[in-house]
Each structure stands twice: as structure tokens, then as C-alpha cells.
C-alpha positions in Angstrom: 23.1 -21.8 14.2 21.5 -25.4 14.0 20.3 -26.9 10.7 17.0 -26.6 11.4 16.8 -22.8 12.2 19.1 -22.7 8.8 16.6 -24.6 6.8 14.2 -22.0 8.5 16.1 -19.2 7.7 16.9 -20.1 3.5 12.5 -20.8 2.6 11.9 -17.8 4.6 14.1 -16.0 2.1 13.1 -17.9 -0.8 9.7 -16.5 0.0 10.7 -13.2 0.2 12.3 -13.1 -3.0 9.2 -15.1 -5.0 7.0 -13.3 -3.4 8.3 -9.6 -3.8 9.2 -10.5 -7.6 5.9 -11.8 -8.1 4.2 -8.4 -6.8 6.8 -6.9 -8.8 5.8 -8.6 -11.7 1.9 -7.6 -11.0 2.4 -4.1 -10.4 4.3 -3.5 -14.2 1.5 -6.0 -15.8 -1.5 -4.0 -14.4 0.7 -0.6 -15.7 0.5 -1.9 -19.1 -3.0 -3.0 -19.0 -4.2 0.6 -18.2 -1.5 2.4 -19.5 -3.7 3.5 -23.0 -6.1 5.1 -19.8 -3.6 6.5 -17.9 -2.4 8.4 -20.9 -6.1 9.5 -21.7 -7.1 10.3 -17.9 -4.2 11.2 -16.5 -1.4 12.8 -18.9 -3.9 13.8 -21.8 -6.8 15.1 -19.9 -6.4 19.4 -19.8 -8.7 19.1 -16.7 -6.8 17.0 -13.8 -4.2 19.1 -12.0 -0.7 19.1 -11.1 -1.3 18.1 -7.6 -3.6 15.3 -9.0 -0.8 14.3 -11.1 1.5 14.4 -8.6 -0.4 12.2 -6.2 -0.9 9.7 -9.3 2.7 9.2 -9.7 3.7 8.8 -6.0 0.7 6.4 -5.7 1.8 4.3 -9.0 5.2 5.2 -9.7 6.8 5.5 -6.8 5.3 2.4 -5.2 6.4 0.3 -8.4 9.7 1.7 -7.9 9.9 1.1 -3.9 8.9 -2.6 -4.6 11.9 -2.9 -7.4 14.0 -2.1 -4.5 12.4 -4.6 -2.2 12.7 -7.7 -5.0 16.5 -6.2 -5.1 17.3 -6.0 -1.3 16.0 -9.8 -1.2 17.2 -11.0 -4.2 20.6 -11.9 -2.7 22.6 -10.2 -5.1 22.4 -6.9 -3.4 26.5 -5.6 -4.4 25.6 -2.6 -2.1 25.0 -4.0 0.9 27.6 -6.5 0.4 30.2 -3.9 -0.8 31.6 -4.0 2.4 32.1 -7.2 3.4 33.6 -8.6 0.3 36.4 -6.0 0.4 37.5 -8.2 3.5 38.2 -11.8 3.6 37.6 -11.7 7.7 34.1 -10.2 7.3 34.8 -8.7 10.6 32.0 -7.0 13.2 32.8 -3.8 11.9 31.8 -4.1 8.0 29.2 -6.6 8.6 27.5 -3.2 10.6 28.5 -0.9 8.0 25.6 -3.4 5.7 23.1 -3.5 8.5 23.0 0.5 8.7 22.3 0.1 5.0 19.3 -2.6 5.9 18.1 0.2 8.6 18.4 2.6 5.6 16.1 0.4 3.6 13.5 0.0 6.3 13.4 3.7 6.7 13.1 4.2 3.0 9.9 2.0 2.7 8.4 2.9 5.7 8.7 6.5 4.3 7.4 6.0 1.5 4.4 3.6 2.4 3.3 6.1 4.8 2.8 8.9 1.9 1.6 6.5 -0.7 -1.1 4.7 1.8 -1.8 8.8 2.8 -2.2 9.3 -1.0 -4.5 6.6 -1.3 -6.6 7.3 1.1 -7.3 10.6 0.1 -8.4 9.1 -3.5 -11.0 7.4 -1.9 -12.1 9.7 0.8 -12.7 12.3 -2.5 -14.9 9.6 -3.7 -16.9 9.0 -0.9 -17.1 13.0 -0.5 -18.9 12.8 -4.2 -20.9 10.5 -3.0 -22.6 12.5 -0.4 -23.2 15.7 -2.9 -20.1 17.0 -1.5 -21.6 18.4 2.1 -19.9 20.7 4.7 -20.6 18.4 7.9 -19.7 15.4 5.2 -16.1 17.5 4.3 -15.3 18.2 8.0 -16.2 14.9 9.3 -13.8 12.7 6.7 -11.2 15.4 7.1 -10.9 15.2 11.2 -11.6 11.3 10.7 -8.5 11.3 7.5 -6.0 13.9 10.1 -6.4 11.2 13.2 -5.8 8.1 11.0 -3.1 9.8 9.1 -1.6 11.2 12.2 -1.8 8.0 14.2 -0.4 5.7 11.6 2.7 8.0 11.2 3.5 8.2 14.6 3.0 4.4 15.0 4.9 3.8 11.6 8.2 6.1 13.2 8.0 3.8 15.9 7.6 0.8 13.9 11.3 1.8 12.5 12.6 2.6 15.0 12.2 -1.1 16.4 12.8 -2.9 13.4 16.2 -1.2 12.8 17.2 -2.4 15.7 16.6 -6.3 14.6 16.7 -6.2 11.1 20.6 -7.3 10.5 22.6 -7.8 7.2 23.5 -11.6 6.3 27.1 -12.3 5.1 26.1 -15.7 3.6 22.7 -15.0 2.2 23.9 -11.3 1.1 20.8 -9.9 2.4 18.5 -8.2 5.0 17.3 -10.6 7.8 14.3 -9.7 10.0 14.9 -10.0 14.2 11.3 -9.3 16.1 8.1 -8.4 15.1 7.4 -4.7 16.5 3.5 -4.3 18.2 3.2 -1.3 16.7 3.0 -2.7 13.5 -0.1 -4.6 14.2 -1.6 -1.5 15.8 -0.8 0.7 12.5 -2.2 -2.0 10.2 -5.5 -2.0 12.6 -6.2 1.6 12.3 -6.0 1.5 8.6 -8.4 -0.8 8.7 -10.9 0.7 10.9 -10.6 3.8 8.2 -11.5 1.4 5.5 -14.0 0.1 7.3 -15.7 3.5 8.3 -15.9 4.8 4.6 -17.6 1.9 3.6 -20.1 2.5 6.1 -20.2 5.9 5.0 -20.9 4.6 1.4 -24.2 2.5 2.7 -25.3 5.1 4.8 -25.5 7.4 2.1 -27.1 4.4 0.1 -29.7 4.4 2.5 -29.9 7.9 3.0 -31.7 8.3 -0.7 -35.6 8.2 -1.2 -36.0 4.4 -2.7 -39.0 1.9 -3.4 -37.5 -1.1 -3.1 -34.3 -3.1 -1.6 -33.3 -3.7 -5.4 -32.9 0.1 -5.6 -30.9 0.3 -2.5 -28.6 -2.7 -3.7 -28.1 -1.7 -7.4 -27.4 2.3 -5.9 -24.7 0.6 -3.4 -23.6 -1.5 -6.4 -23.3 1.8 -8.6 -21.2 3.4 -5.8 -18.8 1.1 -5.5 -19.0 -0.5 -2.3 -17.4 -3.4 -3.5 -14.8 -1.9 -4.3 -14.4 -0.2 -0.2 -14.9 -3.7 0.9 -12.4 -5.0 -0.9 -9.9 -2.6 0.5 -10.9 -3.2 3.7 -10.6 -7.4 3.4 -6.8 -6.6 2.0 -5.9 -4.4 5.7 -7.8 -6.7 7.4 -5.8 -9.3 6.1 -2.6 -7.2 6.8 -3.5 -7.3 10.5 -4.0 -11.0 10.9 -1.5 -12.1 9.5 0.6 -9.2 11.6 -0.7 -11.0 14.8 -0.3 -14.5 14.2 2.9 -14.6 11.4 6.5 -14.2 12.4 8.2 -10.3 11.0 8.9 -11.8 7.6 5.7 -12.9 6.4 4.4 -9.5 7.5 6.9 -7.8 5.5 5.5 -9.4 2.6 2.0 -9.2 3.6 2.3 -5.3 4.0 4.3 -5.2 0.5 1.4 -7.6 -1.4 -1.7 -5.5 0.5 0.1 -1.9 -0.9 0.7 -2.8 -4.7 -2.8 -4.3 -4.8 -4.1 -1.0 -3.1 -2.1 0.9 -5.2 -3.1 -1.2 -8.6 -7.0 -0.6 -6.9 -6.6 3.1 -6.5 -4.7 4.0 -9.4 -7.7 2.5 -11.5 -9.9 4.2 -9.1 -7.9 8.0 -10.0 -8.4 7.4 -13.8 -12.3 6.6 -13.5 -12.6 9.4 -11.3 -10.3 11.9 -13.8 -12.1 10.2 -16.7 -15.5 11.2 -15.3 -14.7 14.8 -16.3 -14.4 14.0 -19.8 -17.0 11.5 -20.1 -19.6 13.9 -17.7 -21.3 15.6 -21.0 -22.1 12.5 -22.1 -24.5 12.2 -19.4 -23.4 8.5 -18.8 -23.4 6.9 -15.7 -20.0 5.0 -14.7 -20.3 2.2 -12.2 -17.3 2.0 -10.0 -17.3 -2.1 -10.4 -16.4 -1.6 -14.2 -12.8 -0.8 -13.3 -12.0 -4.0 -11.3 
């Protein structure tokens, strides 16, 4: 290898190690931020269920500890993978593939899991937007046949999306870590569909805006405002972002794109499940809770 693609090859994993202990590092701050209304929402609240409870923890717990595996599979001092090739001074062929199966285990891992905890959040907002319409029957079968094809789509495209990167991402005797080969298309296709179902519940959020009786644009704006479309929008700029970058950035950067865009979904949504959980206790007071608040 030539110093130059060396020189390449060490910033690209300095990145990936500031950058993945840097989300790291977000993900437990916003926990302890909120964790006085998780506890209230979530663990004290007689009214959420388990299944809501369940979701909640895949969404923030699981994803927090996903991402501690990520800052540990780049953080170069990954004993694991490098098990077997310090048992052998040679570092033969052999044991430098027994550590790349364990890369393709990792990449299987997080692709599992990001499927389920993007599937979970989803589903958080979809309920919201289903509120929003006064929870109607062509409403309910609509986001459900719209949330089965994204779903469905972004699975299959995720399996495939493994499948390729196992096949280039290789374990690296000198850096002691995980190195990314080619960037699969699939990846950019997944990323684009997410963001297409961002994108329609947003709409679905104005058109229900507009769907109201109103006198004047102020109305329409502060009802909008009330129902949280910034906070759709946001979502959808972060995927949008994801698939950018996914087309124009080499395999790496889109590793860490994917892995910034899910813990700031997941910080977004988790906030978004306690408002929603803490709407039930807070409904007899009659008060009106604006979805900005949380941000």
C-alpha cells in the first residue's frame, strides 16, 4: 500500500472513532437530560403498556447500546477481533479471516438492529400522525399499507445491503479494526425510501392542517406549528441527508452518517414517546401540548 492511500486509510479511522464516540457521548447526555421524564412517562405512568415499553427500550436502549459497540469496534482496541491474530506471530491468511467473519458479524448485528429500531421509530410517529387525523379508518389503512411497503422494502434492501458489505468489509492487523471495501447501491436506495416516508407524513401532517375550518393563514400556521410539523421536517432533512451523503461519500463516511442520522432519530423519537405517554396523564388537565416544546 502507498503512503498516500495509508495516510487515507489512518483520518478515515480517526474519524470513525471521533465521530462514533461523539454520538456516543450525545446519546448518554440526552438520556440523562430526560431521564426524570422517562421515569415519569415511561416507567411510572400505570397507563403506557408493555409493548409501549418494550418499543421504548429497543428505540433508546438498544440503540445506545448498538452504538457502544460501534465506538468499540473502531476504537482500535477491539481484543476480540484481534484475539486471533495476536495468538500468532505470522498473522497468517487464515486467522486474519477468522477477524473479518467477526467484522461480517458486526455488520450483521447493526444492520439488524437498525432495521427494528428505524421500524420502531417509525411506528412512533405514524401513531402521531394517526392522532392527528381524529384517528380515521381510511387514515389507519392508508399509513398502515404505506408503513408495511416502506418497512418491507427497506428490509429486503437492508439484507442485501449485508450481504455486500460482508463481502468488503475486512479486519485490519495493524489498525486492529474493521475496514470498509465498496459502497453497496442498495444502501442509497434504502436510505431514499426512508426518506420518501418522512416526507409523506409530513405532508400528511399539512394536509390535515388544511383540512380544518380556519379564518386566517395565522390559524393554519400556528395549528401546523401545534402539530409538530417541525418536528416531521426535521426527520426528514436528517434521511435526506443520509442519502446524499450515501451517493456522493465513499462507504465510511456513510457508515457514520447512518450511525449520526439513527441516535439523533432515536434522541427525536424517544422525546417524542414520553410527550405522547405524558399526554395521558396531563389530558384532564385540559392543556394543550405543542410538539415543538420537546425539542
Amino acid at each position: 500500500m502507498d503512503p498516500a492511500s495509508v495516510t487515507e486509510t489512518l483520518q478515515i479511522f480517526q474519524t470513525l472513532q471521533y465521530i462514533t464516540a461523539a454520538i456516543f457521548i450525545l446519546l448518554v447526555f440526552d438520556h440523562c437530560l430526560t431521564i426524570g421524564q422517562e421515569v415519569k412517562t415511561i416507567w411510572g405512568n400505570s397507563t403506557v403498556r408493555l409493548h409501549s415499553k418494550a418499543a421504548f427500550v429497543i428505540n433508546r436502549y438498544l440503540t445506545e447500546g448498538v452504538t457502544a459497540y460501534v465506538v468499540y469496534i473502531f476504537s482500535g482496541t477491539s481484543t476480540t477481533l484481534d484475539t486471533p491474530v495476536s495468538l500468532h506471530v505470522n498473522r497468517s491468511r487464515c486467522n486474519v479471516d477468522l477477524s473479518s467473519s467477526r467484522c461480517e458479524r458486526f455488520i450483521w448485528i447493526y444492520g439488524v438492529i437498525c432495521i427494528i429500531s428505524g421500524a420502531i421509530s417509525h411506528f412512533v410517529v405514524l401513531i402521531r400522525v394517526y392522532a392527528l387525523w381524529d384517528r380515521r379508518a381510511n387514515v389507519a389503512r392508508l399509513l398502515v399499507s404505506v408503513f408495511g411497503i416502506c418497512i418491507s422494502t427497506t428490509t429486503i434492501l437492508g439484507i442485501f445491503s449485508a450481504m455486500s458489505m460482508q463481502r468488503q468489509l475486512t479486519y485490519s492487523p495493524s489498525l486492529h479494526t474493521c475496514v470498509f471495501g465498496t459502497k453497496p447501491k442498495t444502501i442509497i436506495a434504502m436510505l431514499a425510501v426512508l426518506s420518501v416516508f418522512d416526507l409523506f407524513l409530513a405532508v400528511l401532517v399539512v394536509f390535515n392542517a388544511m383540512d380544518r375550518p380556519r379564518l386566517t393563514h395565522v390559524e393554519l400556521v400556528s395549528g401546523l406549528q401545534t402539530d409538530g410539523l417541525g418536528l416531521f421536517l426535521i426527520l426528514w432533512c436528517l434521511r435526506l441527508a443520509d442519502v446524499i451523503i450515501s451517493i456522493f461519500k465513499p462507504p465510511a463516511e456513510v457508515f457514520v452518517a447512518i450511525t449520526a442520522v439513527w441516535a439523533v432519530c432515536s434522541i427525536v423519537n424517544a422525546r417524542l414517546h414520553m410527550r405522547l405517554e405524558g399526554l395521558a396523564l396531563s389530558r384532564a388537565k385540559g392543556t394543550v401540548v405543542m410538539l415543538e416544546d420537546m425539542m
